[in-house]
C-alpha positions in Angstrom: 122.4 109.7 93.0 118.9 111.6 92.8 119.8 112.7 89.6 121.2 109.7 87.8 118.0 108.1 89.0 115.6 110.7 87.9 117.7 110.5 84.3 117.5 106.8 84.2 120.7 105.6 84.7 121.0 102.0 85.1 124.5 102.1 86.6 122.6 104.2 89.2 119.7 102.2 89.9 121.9 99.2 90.6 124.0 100.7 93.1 120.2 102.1 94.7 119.2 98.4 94.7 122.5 97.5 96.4 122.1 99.8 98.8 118.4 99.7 100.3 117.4 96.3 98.7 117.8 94.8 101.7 116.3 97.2 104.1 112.8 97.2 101.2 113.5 93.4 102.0 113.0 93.7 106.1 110.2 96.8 105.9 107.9 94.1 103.9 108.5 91.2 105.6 107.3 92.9 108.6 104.1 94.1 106.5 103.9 90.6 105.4 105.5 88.1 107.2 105.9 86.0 104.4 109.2 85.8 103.3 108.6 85.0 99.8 106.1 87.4 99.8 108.4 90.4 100.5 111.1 89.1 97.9 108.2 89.7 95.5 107.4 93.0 96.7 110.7 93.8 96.7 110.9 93.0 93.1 107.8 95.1 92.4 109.3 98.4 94.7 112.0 98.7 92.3 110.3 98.1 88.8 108.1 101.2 90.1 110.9 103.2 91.1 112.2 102.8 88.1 108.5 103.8 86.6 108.5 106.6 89.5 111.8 107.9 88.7 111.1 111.4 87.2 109.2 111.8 90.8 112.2 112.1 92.4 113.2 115.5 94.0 116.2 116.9 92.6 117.7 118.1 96.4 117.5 115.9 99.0 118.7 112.9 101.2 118.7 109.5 101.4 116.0 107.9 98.8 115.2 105.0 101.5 112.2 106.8 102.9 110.6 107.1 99.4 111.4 103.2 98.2 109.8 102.5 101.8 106.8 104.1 101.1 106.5 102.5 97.6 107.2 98.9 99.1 104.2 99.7 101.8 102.0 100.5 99.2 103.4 97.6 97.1 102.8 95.0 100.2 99.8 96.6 100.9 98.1 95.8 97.6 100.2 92.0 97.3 98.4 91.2 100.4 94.9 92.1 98.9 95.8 90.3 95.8 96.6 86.9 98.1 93.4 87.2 100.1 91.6 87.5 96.6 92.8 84.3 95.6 92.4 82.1 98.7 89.0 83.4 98.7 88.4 82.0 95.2 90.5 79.0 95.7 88.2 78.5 98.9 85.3 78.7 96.9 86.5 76.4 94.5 87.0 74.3 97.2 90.3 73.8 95.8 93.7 71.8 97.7 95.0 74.7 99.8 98.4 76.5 98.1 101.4 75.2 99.9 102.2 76.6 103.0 105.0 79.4 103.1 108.7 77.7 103.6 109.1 80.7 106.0 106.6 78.9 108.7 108.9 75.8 108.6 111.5 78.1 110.0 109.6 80.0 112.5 108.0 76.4 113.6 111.8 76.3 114.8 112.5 79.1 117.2 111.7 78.3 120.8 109.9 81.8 121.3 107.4 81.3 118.8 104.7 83.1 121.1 107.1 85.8 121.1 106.6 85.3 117.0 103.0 85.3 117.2 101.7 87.6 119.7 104.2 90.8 117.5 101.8 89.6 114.5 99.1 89.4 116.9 99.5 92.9 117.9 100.2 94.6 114.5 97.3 93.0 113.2 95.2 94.7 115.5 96.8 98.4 114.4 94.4 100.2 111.4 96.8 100.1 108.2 97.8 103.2 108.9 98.9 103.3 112.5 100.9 99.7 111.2 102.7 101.4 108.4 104.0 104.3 110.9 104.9 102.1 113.3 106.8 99.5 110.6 108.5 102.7 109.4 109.5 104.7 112.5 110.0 101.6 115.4 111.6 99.1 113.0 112.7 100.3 109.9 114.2 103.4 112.0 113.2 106.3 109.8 112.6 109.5 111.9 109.0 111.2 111.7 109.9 113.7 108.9 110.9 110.6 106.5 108.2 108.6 107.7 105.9 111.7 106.5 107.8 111.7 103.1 107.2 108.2 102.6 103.8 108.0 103.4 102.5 110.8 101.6 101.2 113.0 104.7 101.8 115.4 107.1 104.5 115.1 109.9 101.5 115.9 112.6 99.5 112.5 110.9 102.2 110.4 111.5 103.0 111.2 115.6 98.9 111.1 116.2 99.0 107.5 114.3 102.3 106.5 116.4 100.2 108.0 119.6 97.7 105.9 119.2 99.8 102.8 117.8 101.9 103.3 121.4 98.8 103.3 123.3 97.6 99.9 121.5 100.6 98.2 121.4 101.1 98.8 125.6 97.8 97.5 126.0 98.2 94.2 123.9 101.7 94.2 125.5 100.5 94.6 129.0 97.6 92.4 128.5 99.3 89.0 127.1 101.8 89.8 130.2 99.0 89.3 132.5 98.0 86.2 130.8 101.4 84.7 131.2 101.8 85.4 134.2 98.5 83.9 135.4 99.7 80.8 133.7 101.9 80.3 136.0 105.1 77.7 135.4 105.5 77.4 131.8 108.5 78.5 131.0 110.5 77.1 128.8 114.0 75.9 129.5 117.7 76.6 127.4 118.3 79.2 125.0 116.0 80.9 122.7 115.8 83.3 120.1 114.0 86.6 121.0 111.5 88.4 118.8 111.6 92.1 119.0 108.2 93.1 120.9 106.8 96.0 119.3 104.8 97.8 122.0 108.2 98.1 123.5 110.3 99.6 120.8 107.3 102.0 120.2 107.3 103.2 123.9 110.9 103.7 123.3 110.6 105.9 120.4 110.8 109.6 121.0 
């Protein structure tokens, strides 16, 4: 595949879209948590693949890690873009843009704090530390890849997972004790249940 992809071939590029289009899909929406937001970066990861492709290593594995590490770069600058613009529409004093039909859905799930306090604790990560952790803990690439995608050093990435661990326990550990201190609210019947990151990350070896 590397080398139909590094020559161009379309037949080539559409089988790498079939096969990792959906896993760019997930890595962004957990950059961006807009789910028409990572369709567009999606979009964007492959037209600079394509524009990447004589980057691509003749030898080697799996291209995943690299289209991840486009996407993050991809969602990265989307994201600026979007704050950009609601600054200026805020200035403008303009109608707000219409809400994202993504928060309809979430509105939905019975653990939305579950929802919320994952964001809540990403949010709180430096860029970096969120990117290793969105690659290693959820999109399940091991360190090496994780390196490759990012553009540094094996070493860079466990210090940044390190530190992402030790934040991620202490949001964890902290919103525990605030539920628990709240006493009865729990919240009867079934519910869906949102992946905590702290935990995955302890997880992680």
């Amino acid at each position: 595949m590397r080398t139909g992809v590094r020559a161009g071939d379309h037949d080539v590029f559409a089988e790498l879209f079939d096969r990792h289009a959906g896993g760019v899909y997930n890595h962004a929406f957990r950059l961006t948590w807009s789910w028409s937001t990572a369709e567009d970066v999606v979009a964007l990861t492959f037209l600079e693949a394509w524009r990447l492709r004589h980057k691509v290593e003749p030898e080697g594995g799996s291209l995943l890690p690299w289209l991840l590490g486009i996407a993050t770069n991809v969602a990265r600058n989307t994201t600026r873009a979007a704050r950009r613009y609601q600054a200026a529409l805020t200035r403008l004093h303009a109608d707000p843009p219409t809400p994202d039909f993504a928060q309809d859905v979430v509105d939905r799930v019975d653990d939305l704090h579950a929802v919320a306090a994952a964001r809540a604790a990403l949010e709180r990560l430096r860029p970096g530390e969120r990117d290793v952790v969105a690659l290693v803990v959820w999109a399940g690439l091991d360190q090496a890849s994780a390196a490759q995608a990012l553009g540094i050093s094996v070493g860079t990435v466990r210090s940044r997972l390190s530190r992402a661990r030790a934040k991620l326990r202490a949001t964890r550990d902290s919103t525990a004790a605030r539920e628990r201190h709240r006493g009865s609210g729990q919240v009867q019947g079934s519910h869906t249940t949102v992946a905590w990151p702290g935990q995955e990350a302890r997880d992680e070896h």
